[in-house]
N, C-alpha and C positions, 0 to 999 in steps of 0.2 A: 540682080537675077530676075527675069521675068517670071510672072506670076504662072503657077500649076507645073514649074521646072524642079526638078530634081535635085538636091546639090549632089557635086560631084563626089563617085567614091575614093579616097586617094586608099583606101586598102585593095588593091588589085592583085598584087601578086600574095604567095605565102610570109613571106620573108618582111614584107610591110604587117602582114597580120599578127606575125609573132611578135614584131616590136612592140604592135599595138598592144598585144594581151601583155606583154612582160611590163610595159608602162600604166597596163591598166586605162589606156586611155577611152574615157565616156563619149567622147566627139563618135568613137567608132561603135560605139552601143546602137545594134539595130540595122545595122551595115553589113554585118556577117557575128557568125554566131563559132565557138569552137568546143570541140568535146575533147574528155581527156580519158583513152580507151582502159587506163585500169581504174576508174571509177564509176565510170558507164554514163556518165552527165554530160550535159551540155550546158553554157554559160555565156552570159554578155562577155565582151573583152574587159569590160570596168569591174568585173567581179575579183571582190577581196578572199578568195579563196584559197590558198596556199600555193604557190606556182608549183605549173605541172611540169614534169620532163616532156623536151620538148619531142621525141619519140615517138611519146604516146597523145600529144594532142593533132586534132586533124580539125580541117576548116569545113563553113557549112555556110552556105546565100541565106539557108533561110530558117526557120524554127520548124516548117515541117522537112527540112533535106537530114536535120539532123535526128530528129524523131525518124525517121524514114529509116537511115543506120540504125537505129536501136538505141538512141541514148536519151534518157529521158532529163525532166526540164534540174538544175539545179535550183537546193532549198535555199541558198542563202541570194543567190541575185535572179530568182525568179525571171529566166526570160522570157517564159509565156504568157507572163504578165505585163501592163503599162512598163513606163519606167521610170523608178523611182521616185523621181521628182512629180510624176503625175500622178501616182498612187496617195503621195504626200498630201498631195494640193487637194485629192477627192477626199482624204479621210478628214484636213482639216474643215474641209466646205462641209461634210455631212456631220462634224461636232458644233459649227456653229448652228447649223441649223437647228441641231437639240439643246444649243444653249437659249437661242433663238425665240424657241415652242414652248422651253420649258417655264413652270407655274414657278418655280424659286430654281435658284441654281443649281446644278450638279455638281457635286465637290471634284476635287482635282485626280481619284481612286476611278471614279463612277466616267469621265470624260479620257481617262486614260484607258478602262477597259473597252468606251464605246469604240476606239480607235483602235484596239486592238495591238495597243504598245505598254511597255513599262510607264511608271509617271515620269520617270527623268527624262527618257529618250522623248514621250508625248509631250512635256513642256520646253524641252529645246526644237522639236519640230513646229510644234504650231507656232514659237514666237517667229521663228525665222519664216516662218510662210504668212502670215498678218501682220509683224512687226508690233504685235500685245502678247502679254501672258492671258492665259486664258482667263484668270482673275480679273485683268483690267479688260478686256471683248466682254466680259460677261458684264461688267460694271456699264461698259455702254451700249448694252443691248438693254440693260434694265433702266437707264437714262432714257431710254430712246420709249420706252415703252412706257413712263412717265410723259414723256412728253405729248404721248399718242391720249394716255389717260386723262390728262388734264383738260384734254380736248372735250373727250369721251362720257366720263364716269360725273355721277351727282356730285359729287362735291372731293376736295384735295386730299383727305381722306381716304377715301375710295380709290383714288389714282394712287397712293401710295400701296397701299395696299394689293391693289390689281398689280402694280408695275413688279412683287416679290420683294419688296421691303418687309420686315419682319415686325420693324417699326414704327413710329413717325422720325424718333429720336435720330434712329440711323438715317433718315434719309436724309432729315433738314442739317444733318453732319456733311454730306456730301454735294448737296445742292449748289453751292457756286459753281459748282465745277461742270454739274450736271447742266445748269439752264443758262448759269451767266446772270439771272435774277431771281425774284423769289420766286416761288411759284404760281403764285394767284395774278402776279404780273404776265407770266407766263401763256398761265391760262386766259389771261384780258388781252392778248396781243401786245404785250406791254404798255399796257396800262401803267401811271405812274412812275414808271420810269421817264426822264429827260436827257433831251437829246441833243445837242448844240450843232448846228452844222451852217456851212457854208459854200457856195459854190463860185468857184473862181475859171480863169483860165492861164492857162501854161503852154510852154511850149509844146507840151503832148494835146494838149486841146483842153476840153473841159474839163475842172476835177472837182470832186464836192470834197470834202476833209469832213467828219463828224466825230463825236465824243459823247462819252456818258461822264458820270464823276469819276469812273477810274483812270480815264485816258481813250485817248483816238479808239476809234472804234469801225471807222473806215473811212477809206483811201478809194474814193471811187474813180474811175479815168474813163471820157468816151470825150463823141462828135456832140450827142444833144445834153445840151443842163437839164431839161425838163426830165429826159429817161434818167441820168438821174436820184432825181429825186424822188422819182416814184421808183426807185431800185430799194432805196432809202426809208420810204415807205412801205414797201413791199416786205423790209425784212422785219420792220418795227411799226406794224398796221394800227393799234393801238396806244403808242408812248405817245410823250408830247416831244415834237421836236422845235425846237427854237431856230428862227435862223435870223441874219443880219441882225447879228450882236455888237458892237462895236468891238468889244474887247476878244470877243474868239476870232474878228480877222485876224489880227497879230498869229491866230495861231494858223492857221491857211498859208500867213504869206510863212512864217518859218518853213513849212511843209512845202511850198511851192519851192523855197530859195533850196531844199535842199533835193528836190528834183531835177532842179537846174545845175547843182553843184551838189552833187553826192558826197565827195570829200570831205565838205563841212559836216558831215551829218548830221543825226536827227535825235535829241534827246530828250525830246518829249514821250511819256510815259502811255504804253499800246495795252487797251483792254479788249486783251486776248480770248474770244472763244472759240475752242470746236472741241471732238474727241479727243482723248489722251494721244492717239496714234497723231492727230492730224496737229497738234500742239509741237509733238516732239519735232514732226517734220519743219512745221516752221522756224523752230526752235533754230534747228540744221541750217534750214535756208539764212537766215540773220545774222551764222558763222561766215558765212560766205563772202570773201573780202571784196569790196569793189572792184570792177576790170580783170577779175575772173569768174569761170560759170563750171560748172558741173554736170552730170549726164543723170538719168533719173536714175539709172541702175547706179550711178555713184553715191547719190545720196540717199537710195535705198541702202548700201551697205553703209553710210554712216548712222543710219537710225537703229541699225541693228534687224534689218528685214531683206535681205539679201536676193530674196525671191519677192519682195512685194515694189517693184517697179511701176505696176500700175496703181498700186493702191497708194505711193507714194507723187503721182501724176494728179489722183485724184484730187488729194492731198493740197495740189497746189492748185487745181483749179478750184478750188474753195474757199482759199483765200479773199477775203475783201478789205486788205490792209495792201493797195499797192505799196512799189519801191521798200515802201519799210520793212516789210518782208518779202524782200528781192525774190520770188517764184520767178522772173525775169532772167535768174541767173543759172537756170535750169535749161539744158539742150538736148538733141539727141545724142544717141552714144558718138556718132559718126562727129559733135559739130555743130552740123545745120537748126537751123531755128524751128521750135515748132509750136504749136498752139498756146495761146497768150489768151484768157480772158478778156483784156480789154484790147487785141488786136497784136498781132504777128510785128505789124511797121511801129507800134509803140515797143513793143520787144527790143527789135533791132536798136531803135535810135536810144534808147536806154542802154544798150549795151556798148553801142557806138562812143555813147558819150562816158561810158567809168573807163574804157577802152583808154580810150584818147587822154583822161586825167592822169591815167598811170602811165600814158609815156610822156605825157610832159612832165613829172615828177620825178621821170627814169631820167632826163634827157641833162 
């Protein structure tokens, strides 16, 4: 469809309209609007309202043709309002923003009235609009505000405390999860922490492989070794990082061999950091069996975020664990290949080649 084009309406006549409203179908919310003359309201066609006889309902272009007749807007599908799905996504954006602002949390009672819903209905919306309960958004909005403190504030202490810890106790309870190291590490640019890496080349071109003591820690891929390294540095400004070890090649070239032959895969042990959100989704990506891919909106509904397509996009462009968490094996809905942090043509040829391993396997 060319861009500032219309799509087409397939409700033209009455007889398409009535099927729409008896199906309730939402494609047609916005399209035309119907009133139902012993109630005096007017309603989206997607409205869960009791069906009406069809006698008494009459069609309308627009929300003022139907106010025009006399009928005013229905309470339960509001169609003088957004719709639904966008009222959803504004109420969820202006609670994060008050969990966001806020000095300590706001319980699950106090974030369901800010939204103007029951607590059930408001913790089944907002998971499915961010793909967190609001317990876990609010854990890493208060991570994230640590990490800003640590920057910030005189001493760790202070950052704890500024970030809405109650504690110390409780914090340094949740810490691995929060930074991936301690904190004072943290706050030194990782200081003290160690870094083992190496830079080789593959058939995608350059890759650096790095580790901490938990395991891989990334999977870099480009055209120059030196960017790099300074990618590598950039994330980890103050660690020490080791390179040309003898004994961590061995672990490069495993990692090269299984870039080349994904089949064999890769059983060395990934120390994993990001959000909870951003975990889960990788989590997803690493289900995903070689020489097949999935659409974002697909594995947005496998993480349980059905509306959160881009924030599961995001998800993968934050990755820095290539191939090993295949973000590679994500496409558009349609198909076609689309933005690859380390390049679109390494995409492709990655996908070309798990492609090609499963039909000679099929064959």
């Amino acid at each position: 469809m060319e861009p500032g084009m219309k799509p087409k309406n397939p409700y033209l006549t009455d007889n398409e309209r009535w099927a729409a409203v008896q199906a309730r179908d939402s494609a047609a919310d916005g399209l035309f609007y119907y009133s139902v003359r012993s109630t005096g309201v007017f309603c989206r066609p997607s409205c869960g309202a009791r069906p009406a006889l069809r006698e008494n309902v009459a069609f309308h272009a627009s929300i003022a043709d139907a106010e025009a007749a006399g009928f005013r807007a229905c309470k339960r599908c509001k169609p003088d309002q957004p719709p639904l799905a966008e009222r959803h996504a504004a109420m969820v954006a202006h609670v994060c923003r008050l969990i966001d602002a806020a000095e300590t949390t706001p319980d699950l009672d106090a974030l369901a009235a800010a939204g103007g819903m029951s607590r059930f209905h408001f913790h089944r919306v907002f998971k499915a609009q961010t793909g967190l309960t609001p317990k876990a958004y609010a854990a890493a909005a208060r991570a994230r505000r640590m990490q800003q403190g640590l920057a910030e504030e005189a001493s760790v202490t202070d950052a704890i405390y500024a970030a809405g810890f109650n504690s110390s106790g409780r914090f340094y309870a949740t810490t691995p999860g929060a930074l991936g190291m301690t904190p004072s590490a943290w706050r030194a640019g990782g200081r003290g922490a160690v870094i083992r890496f190496a830079i080789a080349q593959c058939s995608l071109g350059a890759i650096l492989v790095a580790s901490t003591e938990r395991g891989i820690c990334c999977i870099l891929l480009g055209d120059d070794p030196q960017a790099l390294a300074h990618d590598l540095q950039d994330r980890f400004p103050q660690a020490e990082l080791r390179g040309a070890e003898g004994e961590y090649e061995q672990v490069v070239a495993r990692v090269i061999a299984f870039v080349e032959a994904p089949q064999i895969g890769l059983d060395l042990p990934l120390d994993v950091r990001g959000t909870a959100f951003q975990q889960r989704v990788w989590q997803a990506l690493r289900e995903i069996p070689a020489g097949e891919t999935v659409s974002y909106a697909e594995l947005a509904e496998r993480v349980g975020a059905p509306n959160g397509a881009r924030a599961v996009a995001g998800a993968c462009a934050a990755n820095a664990i290539a191939v090993a968490i295949p973000c590679h094996r994500v496409v558009r809905n349609d198909g076609s290949i689309s933005g690859y942090r380390w390049g679109v043509e390494r995409k492709a040829a990655l996908l070309e080649r798990e492609a090609s391993v499963v039909d000679e396997a099929a064959a």
